[in-house]
PyMOL Python script that loads the backbone (N, CA, C, O; Angstrom):
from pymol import cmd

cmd.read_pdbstr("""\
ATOM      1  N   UNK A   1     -52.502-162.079  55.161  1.00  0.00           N
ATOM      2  CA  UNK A   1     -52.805-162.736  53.916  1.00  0.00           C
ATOM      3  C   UNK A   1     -52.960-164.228  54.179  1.00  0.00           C
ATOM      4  O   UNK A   1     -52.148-164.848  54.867  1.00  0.00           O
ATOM      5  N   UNK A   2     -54.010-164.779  53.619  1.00  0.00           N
ATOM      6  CA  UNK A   2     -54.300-166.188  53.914  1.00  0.00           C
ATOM      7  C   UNK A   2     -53.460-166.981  52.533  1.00  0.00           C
ATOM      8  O   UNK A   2     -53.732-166.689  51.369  1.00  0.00           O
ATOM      9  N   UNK A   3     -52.619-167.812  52.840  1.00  0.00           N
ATOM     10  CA  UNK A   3     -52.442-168.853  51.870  1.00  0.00           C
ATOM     11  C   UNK A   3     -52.640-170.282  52.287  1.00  0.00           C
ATOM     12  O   UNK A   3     -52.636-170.723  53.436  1.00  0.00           O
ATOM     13  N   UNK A   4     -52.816-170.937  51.148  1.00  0.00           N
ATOM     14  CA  UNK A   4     -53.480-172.286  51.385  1.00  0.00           C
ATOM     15  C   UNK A   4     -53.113-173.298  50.248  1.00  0.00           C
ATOM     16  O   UNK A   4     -53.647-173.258  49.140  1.00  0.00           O
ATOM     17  N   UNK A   5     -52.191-174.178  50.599  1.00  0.00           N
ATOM     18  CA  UNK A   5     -51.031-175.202  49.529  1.00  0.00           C
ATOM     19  C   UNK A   5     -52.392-176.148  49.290  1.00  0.00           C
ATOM     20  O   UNK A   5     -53.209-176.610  50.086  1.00  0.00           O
ATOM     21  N   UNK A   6     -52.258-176.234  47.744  1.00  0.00           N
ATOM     22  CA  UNK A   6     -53.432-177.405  47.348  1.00  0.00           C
ATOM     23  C   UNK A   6     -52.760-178.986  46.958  1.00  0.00           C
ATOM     24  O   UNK A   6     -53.103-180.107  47.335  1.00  0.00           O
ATOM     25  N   UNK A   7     -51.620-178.517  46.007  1.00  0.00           N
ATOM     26  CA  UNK A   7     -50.500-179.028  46.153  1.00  0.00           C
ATOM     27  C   UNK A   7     -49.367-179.536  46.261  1.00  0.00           C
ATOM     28  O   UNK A   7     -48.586-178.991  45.482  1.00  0.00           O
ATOM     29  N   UNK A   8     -48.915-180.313  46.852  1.00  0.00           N
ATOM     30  CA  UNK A   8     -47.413-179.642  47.122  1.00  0.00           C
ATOM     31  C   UNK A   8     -46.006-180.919  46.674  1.00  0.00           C
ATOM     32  O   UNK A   8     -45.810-181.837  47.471  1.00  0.00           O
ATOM     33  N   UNK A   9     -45.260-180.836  45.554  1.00  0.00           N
ATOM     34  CA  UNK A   9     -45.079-181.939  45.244  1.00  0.00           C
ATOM     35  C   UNK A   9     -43.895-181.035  45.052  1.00  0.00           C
ATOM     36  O   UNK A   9     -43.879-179.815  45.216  1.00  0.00           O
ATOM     37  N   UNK A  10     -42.408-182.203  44.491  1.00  0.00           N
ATOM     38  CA  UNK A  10     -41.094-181.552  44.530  1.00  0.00           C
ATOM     39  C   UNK A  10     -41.126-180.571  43.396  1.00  0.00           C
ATOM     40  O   UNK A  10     -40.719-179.426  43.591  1.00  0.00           O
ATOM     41  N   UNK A  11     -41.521-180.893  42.377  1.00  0.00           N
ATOM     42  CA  UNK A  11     -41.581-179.874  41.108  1.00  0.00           C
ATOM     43  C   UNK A  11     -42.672-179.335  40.687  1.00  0.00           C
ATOM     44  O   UNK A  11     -42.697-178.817  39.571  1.00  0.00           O
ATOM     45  N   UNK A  12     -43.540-179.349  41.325  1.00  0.00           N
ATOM     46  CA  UNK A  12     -44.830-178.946  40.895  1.00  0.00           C
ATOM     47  C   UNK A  12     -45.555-178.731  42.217  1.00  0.00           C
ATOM     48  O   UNK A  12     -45.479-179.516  43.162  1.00  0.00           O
ATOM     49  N   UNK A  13     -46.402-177.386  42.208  1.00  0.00           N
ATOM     50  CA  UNK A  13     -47.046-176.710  43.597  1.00  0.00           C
ATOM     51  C   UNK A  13     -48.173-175.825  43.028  1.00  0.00           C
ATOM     52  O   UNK A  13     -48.065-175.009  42.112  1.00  0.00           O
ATOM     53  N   UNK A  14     -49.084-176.083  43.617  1.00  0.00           N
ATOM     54  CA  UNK A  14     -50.663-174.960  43.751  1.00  0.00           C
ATOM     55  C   UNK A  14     -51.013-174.624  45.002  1.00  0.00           C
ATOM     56  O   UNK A  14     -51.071-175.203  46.087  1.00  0.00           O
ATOM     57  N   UNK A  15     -51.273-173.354  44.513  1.00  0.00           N
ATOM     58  CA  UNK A  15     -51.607-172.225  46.161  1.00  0.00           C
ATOM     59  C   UNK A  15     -52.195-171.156  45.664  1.00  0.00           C
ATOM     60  O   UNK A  15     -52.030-170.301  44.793  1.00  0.00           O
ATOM     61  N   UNK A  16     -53.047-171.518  46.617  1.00  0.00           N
ATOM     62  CA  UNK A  16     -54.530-170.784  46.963  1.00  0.00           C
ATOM     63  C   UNK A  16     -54.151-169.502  47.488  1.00  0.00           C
ATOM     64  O   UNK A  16     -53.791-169.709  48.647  1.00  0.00           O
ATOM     65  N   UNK A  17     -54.010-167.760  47.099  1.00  0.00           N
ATOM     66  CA  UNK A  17     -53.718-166.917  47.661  1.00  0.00           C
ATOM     67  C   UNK A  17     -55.551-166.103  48.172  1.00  0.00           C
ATOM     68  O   UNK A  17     -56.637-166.588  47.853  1.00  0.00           O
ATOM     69  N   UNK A  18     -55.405-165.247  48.725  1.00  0.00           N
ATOM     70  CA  UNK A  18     -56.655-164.223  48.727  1.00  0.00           C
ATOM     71  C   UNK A  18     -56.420-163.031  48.420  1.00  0.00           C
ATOM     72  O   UNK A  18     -57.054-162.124  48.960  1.00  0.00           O
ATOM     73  N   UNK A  19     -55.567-162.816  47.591  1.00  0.00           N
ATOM     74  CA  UNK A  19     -54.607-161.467  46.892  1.00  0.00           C
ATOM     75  C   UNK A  19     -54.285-161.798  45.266  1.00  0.00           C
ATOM     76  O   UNK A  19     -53.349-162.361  44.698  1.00  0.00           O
ATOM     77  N   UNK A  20     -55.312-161.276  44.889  1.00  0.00           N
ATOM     78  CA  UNK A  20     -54.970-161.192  43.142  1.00  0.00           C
ATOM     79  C   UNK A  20     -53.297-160.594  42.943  1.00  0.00           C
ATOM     80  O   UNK A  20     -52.545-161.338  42.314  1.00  0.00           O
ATOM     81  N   UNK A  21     -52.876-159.609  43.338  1.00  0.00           N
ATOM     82  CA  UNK A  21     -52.102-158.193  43.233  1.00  0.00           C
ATOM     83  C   UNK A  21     -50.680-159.268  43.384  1.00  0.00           C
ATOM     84  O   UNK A  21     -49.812-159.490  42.539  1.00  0.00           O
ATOM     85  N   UNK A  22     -50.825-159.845  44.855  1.00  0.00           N
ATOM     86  CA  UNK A  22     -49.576-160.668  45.005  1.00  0.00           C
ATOM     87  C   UNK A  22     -49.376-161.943  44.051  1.00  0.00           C
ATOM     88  O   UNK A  22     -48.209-162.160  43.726  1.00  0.00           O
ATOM     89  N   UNK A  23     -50.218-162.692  43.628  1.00  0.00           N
ATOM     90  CA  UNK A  23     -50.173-163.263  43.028  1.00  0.00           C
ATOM     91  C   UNK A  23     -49.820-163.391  41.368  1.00  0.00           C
ATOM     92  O   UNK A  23     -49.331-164.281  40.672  1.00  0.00           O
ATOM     93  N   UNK A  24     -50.401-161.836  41.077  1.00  0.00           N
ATOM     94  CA  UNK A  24     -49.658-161.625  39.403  1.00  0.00           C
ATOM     95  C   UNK A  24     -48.412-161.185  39.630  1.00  0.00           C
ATOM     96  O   UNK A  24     -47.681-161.435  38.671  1.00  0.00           O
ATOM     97  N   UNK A  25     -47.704-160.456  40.789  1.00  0.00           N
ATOM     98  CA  UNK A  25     -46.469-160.128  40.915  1.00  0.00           C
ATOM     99  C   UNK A  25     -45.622-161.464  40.632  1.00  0.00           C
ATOM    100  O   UNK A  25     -44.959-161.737  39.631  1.00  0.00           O
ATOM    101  N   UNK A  26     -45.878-162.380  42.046  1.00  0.00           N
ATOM    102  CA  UNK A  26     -45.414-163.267  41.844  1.00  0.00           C
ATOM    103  C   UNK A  26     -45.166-164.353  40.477  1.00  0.00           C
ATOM    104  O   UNK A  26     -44.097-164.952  40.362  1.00  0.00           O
ATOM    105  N   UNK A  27     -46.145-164.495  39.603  1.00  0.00           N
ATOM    106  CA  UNK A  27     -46.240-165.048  38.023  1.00  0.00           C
ATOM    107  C   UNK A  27     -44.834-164.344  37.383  1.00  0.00           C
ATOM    108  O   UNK A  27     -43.824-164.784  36.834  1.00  0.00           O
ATOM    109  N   UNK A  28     -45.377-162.904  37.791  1.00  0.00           N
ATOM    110  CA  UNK A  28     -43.610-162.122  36.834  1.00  0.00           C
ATOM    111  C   UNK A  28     -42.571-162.798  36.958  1.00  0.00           C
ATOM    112  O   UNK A  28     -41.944-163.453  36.125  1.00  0.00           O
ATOM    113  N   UNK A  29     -42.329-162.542  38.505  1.00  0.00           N
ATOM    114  CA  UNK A  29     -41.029-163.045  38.910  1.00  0.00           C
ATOM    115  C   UNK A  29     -40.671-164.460  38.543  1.00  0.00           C
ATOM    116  O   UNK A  29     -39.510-164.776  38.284  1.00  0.00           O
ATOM    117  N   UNK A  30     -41.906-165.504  38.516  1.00  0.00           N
ATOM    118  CA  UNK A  30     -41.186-166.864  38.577  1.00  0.00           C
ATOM    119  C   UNK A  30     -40.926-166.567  36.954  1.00  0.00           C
ATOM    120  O   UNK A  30     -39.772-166.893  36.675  1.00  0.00           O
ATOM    121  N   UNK A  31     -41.422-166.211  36.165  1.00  0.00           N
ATOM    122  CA  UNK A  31     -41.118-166.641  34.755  1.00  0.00           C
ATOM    123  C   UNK A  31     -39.939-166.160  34.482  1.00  0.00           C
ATOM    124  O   UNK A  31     -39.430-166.450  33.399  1.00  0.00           O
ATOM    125  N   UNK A  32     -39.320-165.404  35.315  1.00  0.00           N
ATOM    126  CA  UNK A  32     -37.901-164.780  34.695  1.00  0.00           C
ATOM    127  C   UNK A  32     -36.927-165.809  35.263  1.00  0.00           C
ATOM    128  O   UNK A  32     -35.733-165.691  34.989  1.00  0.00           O
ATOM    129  N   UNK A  33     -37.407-166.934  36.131  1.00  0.00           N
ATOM    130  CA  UNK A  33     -36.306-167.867  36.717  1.00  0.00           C
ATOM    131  C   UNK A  33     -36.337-168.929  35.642  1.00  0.00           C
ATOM    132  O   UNK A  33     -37.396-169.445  35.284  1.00  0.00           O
ATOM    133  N   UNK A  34     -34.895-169.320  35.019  1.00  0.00           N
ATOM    134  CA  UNK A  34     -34.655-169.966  34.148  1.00  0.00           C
ATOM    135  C   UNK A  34     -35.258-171.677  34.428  1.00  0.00           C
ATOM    136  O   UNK A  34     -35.351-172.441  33.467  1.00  0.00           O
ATOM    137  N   UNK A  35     -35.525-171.993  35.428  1.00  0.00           N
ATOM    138  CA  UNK A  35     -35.653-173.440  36.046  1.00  0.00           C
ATOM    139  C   UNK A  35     -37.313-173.663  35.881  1.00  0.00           C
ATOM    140  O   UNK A  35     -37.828-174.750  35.618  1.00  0.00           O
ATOM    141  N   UNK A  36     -37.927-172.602  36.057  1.00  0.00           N
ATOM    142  CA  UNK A  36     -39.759-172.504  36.005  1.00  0.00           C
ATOM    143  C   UNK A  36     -39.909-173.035  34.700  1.00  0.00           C
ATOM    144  O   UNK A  36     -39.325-172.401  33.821  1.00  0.00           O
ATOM    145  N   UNK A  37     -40.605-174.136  34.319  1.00  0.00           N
ATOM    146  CA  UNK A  37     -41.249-174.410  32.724  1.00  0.00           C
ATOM    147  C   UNK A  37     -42.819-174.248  33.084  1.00  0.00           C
ATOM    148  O   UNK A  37     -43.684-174.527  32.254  1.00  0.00           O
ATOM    149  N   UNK A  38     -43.123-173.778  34.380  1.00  0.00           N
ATOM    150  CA  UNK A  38     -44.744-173.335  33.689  1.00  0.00           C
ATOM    151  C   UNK A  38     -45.032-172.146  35.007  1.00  0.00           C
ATOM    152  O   UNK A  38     -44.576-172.659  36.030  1.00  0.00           O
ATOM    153  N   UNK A  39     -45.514-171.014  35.264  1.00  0.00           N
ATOM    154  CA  UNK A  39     -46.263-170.149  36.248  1.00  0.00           C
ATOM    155  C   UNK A  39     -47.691-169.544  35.678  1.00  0.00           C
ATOM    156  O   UNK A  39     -47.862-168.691  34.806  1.00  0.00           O
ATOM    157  N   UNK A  40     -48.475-170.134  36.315  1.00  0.00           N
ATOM    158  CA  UNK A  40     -49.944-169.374  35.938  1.00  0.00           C
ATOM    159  C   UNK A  40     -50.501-169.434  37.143  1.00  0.00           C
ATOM    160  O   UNK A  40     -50.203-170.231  38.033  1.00  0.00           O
ATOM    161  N   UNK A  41     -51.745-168.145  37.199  1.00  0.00           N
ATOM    162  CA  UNK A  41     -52.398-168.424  38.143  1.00  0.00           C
ATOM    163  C   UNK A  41     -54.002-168.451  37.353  1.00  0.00           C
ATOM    164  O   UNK A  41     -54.121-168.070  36.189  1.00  0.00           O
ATOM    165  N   UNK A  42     -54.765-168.777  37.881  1.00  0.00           N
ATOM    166  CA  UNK A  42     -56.507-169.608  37.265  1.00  0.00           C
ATOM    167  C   UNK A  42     -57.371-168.759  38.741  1.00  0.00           C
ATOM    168  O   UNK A  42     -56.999-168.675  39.911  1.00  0.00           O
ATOM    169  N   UNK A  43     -58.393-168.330  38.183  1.00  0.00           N
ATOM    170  CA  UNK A  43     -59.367-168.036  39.230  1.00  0.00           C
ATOM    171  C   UNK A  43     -61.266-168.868  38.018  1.00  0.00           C
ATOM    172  O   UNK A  43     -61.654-168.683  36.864  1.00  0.00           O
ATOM    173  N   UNK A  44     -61.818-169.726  39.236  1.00  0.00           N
ATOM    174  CA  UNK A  44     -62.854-169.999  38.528  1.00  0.00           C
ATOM    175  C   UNK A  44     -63.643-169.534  38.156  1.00  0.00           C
ATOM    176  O   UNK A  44     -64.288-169.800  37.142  1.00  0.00           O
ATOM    177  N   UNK A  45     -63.863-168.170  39.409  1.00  0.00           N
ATOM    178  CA  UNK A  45     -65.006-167.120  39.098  1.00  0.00           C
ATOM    179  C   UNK A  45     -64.012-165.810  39.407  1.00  0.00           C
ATOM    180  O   UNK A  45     -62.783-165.887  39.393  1.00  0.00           O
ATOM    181  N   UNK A  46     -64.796-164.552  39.699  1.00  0.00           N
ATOM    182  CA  UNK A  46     -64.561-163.474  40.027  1.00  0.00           C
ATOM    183  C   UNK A  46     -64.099-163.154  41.918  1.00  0.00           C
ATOM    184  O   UNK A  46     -63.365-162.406  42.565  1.00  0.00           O
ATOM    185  N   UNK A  47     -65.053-164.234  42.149  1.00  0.00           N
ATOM    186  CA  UNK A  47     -65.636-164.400  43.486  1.00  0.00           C
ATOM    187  C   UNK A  47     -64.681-165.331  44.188  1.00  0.00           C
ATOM    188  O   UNK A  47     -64.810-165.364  45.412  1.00  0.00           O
ATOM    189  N   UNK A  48     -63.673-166.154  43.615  1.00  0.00           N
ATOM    190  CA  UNK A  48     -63.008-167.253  44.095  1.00  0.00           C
ATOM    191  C   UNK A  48     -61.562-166.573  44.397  1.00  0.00           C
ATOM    192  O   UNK A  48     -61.183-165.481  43.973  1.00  0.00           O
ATOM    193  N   UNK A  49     -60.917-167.380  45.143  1.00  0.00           N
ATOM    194  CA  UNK A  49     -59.199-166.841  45.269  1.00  0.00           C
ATOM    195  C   UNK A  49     -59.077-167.506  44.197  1.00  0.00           C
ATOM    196  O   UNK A  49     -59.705-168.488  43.798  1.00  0.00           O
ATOM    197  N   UNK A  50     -57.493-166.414  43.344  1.00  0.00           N
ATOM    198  CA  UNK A  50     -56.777-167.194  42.586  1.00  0.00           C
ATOM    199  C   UNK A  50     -55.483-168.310  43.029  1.00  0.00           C
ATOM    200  O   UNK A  50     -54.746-168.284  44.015  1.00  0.00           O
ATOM    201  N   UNK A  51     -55.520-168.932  42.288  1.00  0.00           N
ATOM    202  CA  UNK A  51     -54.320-170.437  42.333  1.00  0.00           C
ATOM    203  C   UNK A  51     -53.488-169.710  41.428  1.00  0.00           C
ATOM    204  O   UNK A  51     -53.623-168.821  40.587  1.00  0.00           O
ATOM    205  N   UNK A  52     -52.557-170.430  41.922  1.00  0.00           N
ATOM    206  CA  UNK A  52     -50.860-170.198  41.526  1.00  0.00           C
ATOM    207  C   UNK A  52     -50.375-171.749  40.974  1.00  0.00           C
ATOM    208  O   UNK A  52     -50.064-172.727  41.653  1.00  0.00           O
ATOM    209  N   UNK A  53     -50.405-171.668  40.163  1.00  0.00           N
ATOM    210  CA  UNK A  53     -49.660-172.761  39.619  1.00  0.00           C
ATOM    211  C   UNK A  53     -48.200-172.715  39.104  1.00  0.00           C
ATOM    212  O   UNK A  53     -47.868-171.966  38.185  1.00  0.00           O
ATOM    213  N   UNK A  54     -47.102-173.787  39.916  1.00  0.00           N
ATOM    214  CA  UNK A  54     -45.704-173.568  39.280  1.00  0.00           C
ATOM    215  C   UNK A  54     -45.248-175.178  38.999  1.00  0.00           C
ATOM    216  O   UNK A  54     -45.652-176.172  39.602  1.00  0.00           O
ATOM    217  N   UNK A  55     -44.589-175.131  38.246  1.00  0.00           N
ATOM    218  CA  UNK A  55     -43.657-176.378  37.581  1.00  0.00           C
ATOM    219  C   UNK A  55     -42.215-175.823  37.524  1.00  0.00           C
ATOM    220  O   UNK A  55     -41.813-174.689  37.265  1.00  0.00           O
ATOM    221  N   UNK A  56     -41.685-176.736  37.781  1.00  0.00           N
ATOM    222  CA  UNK A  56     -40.157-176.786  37.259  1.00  0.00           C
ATOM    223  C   UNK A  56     -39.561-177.932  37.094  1.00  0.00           C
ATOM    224  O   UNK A  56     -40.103-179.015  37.314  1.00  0.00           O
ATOM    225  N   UNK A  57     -38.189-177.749  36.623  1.00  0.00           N
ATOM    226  CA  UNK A  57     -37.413-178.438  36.509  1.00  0.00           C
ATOM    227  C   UNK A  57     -35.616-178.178  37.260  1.00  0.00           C
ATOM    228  O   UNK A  57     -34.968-177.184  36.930  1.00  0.00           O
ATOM    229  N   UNK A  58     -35.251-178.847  37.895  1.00  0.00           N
ATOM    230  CA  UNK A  58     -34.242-179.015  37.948  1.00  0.00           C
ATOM    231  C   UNK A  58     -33.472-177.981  39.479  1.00  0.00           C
ATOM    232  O   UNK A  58     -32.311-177.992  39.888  1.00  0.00           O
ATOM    233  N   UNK A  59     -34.891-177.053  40.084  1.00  0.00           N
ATOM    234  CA  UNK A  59     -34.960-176.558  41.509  1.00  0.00           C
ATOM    235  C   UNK A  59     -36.558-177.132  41.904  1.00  0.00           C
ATOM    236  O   UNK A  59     -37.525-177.165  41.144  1.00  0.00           O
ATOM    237  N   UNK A  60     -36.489-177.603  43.457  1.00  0.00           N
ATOM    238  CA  UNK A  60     -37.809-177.551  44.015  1.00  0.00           C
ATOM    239  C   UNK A  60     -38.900-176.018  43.596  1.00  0.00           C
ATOM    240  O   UNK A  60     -38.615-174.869  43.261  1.00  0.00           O
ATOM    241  N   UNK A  61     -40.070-176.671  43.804  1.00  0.00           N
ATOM    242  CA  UNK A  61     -40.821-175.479  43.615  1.00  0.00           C
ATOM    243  C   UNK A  61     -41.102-174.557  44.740  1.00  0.00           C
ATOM    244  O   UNK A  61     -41.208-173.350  44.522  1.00  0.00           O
ATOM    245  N   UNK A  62     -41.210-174.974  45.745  1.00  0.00           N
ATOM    246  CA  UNK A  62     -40.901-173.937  46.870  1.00  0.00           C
ATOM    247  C   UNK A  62     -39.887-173.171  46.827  1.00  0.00           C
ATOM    248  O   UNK A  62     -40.066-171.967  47.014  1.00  0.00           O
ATOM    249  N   UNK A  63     -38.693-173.634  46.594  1.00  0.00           N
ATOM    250  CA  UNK A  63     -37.128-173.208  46.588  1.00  0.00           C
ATOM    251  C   UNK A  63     -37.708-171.691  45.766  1.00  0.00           C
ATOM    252  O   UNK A  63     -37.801-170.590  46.310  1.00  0.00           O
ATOM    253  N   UNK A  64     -38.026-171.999  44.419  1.00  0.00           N
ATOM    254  CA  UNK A  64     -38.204-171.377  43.657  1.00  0.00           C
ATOM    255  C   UNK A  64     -39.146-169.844  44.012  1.00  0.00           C
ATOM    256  O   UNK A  64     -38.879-168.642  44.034  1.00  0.00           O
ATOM    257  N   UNK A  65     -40.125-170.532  44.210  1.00  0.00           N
ATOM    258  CA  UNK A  65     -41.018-169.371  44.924  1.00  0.00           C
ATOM    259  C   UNK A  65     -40.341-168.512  45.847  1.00  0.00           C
ATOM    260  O   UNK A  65     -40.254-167.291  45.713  1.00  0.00           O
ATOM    261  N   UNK A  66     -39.658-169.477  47.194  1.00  0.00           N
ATOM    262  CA  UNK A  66     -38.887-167.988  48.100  1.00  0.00           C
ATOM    263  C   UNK A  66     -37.841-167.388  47.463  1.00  0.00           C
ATOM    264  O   UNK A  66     -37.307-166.335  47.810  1.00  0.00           O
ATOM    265  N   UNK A  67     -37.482-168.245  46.284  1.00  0.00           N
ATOM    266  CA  UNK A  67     -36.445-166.931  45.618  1.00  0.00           C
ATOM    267  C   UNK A  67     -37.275-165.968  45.086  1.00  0.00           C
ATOM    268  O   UNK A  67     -36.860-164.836  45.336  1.00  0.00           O
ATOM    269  N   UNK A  68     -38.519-166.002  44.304  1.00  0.00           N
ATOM    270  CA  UNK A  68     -39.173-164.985  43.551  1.00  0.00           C
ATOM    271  C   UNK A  68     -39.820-163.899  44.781  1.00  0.00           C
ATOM    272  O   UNK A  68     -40.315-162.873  44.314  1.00  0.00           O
ATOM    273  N   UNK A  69     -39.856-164.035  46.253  1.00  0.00           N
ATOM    274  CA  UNK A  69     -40.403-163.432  47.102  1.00  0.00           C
ATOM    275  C   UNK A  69     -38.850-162.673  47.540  1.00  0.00           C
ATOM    276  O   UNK A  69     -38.929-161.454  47.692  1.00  0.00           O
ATOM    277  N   UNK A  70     -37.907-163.099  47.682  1.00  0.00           N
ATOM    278  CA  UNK A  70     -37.001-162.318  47.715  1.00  0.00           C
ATOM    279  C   UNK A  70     -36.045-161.508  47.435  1.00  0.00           C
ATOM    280  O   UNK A  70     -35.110-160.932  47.991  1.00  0.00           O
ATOM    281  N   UNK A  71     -36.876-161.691  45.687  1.00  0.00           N
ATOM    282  CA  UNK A  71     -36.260-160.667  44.638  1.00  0.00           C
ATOM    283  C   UNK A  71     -37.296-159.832  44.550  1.00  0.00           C
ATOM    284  O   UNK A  71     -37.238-158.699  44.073  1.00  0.00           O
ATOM    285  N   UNK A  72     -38.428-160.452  45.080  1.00  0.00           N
ATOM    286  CA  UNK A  72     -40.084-158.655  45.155  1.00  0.00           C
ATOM    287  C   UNK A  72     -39.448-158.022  46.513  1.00  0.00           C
ATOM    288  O   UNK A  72     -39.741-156.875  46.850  1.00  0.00           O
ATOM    289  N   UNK A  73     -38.485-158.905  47.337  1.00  0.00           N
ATOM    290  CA  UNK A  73     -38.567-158.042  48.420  1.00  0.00           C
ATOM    291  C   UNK A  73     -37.518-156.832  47.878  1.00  0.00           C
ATOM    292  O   UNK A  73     -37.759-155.627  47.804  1.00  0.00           O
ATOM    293  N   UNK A  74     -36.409-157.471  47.562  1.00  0.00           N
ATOM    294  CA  UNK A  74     -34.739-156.786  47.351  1.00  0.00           C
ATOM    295  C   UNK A  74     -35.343-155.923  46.475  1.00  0.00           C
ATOM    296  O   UNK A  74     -34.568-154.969  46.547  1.00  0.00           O
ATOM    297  N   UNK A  75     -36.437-155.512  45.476  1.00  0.00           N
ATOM    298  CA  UNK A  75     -36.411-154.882  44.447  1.00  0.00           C
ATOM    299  C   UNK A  75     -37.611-153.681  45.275  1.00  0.00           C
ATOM    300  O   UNK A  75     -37.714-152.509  44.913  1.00  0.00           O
ATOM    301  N   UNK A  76     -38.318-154.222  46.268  1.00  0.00           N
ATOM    302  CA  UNK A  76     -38.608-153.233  47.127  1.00  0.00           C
ATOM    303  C   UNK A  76     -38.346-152.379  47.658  1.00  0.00           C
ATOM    304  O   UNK A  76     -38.670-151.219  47.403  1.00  0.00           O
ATOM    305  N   UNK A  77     -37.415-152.943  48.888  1.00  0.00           N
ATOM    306  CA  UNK A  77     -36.335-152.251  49.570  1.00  0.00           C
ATOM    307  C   UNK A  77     -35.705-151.295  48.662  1.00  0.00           C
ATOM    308  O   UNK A  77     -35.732-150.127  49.049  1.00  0.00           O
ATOM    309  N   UNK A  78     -35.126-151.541  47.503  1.00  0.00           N
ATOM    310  CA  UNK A  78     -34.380-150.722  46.638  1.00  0.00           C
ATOM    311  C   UNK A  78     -35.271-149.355  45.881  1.00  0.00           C
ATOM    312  O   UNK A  78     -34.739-148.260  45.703  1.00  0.00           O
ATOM    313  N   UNK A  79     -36.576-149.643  45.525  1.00  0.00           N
ATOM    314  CA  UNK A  79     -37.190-148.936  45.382  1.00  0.00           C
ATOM    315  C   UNK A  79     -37.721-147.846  46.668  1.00  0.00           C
ATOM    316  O   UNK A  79     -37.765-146.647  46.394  1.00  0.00           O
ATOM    317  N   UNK A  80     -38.040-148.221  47.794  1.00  0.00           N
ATOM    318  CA  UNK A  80     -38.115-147.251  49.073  1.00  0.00           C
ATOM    319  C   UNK A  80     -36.774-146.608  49.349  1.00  0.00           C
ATOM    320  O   UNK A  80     -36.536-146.022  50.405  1.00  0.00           O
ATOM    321  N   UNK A  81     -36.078-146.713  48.555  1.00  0.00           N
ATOM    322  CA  UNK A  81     -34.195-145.958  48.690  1.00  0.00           C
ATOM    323  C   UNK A  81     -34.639-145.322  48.396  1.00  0.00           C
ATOM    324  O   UNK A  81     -35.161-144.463  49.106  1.00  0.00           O
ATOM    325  N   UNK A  82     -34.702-145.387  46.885  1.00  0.00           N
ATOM    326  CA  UNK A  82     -35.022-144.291  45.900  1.00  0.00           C
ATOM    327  C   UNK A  82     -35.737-143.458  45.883  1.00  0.00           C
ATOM    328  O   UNK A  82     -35.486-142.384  45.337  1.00  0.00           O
ATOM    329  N   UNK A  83     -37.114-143.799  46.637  1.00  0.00           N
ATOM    330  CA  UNK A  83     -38.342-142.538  47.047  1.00  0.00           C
ATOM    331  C   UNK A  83     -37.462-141.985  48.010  1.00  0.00           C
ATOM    332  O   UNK A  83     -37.074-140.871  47.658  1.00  0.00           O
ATOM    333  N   UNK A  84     -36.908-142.443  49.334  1.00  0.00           N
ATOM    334  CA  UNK A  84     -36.834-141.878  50.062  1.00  0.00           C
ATOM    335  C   UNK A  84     -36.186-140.179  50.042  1.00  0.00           C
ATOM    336  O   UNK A  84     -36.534-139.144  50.609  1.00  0.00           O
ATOM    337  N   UNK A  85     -34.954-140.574  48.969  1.00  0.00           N
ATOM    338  CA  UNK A  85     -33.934-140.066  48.288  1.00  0.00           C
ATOM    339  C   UNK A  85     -34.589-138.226  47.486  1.00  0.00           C
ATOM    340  O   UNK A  85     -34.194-137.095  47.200  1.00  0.00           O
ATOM    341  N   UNK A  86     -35.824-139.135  47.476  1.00  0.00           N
ATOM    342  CA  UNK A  86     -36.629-137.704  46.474  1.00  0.00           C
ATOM    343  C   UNK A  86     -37.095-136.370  47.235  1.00  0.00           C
ATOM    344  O   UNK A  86     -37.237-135.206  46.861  1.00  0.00           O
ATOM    345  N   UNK A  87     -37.295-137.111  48.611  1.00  0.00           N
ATOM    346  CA  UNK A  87     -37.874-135.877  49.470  1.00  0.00           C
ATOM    347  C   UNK A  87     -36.647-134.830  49.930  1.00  0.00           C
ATOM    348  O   UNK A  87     -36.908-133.828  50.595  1.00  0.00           O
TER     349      UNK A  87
END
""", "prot")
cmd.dss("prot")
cmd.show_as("cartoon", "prot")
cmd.util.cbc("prot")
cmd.orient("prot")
């Protein structure tokens, strides 16, 4: 997966993904973190990668993001339990 920081400031960050899929995941997750006051992502065309846009307050925005990547992971992992469990 290609990512690409447009940019990168203590409370505020844009990034360029080439994955729609990861990128609306990611929107979920940040909005459930109490510190995020803004997550969107913008595509100009159909044809363009979408941007990720985050704001916060009161955690860095990176900080923020690897927490929302490591609650898609933990909620992963937990979910491959559970299939596994079925067979």
């Amino acid at each position: 997966m290609e990512i690409k920081i447009l940019k990168d400031e203590k409370n505020e960050i844009e990034v360029e993904f080439d994955n729609l899929t990861i990128v609306e995941i990611l929107r979920v997750y940040l909005n459930k973190d109490s510190s995020v006051k803004f997550a969107a992502w913008k595509r100009e065309h159909p044809t363009k990668n979408p941007i990720l846009k985050v704001k916060t307050e009161g955690k860095a925005a990176k900080k923020v993001i690897n927490d929302a990547i490591a609650g898609i992971d933990k909620e992963l992992d937990s979910f491959e339990k559970d299939f596994a469990k079925l067979k």
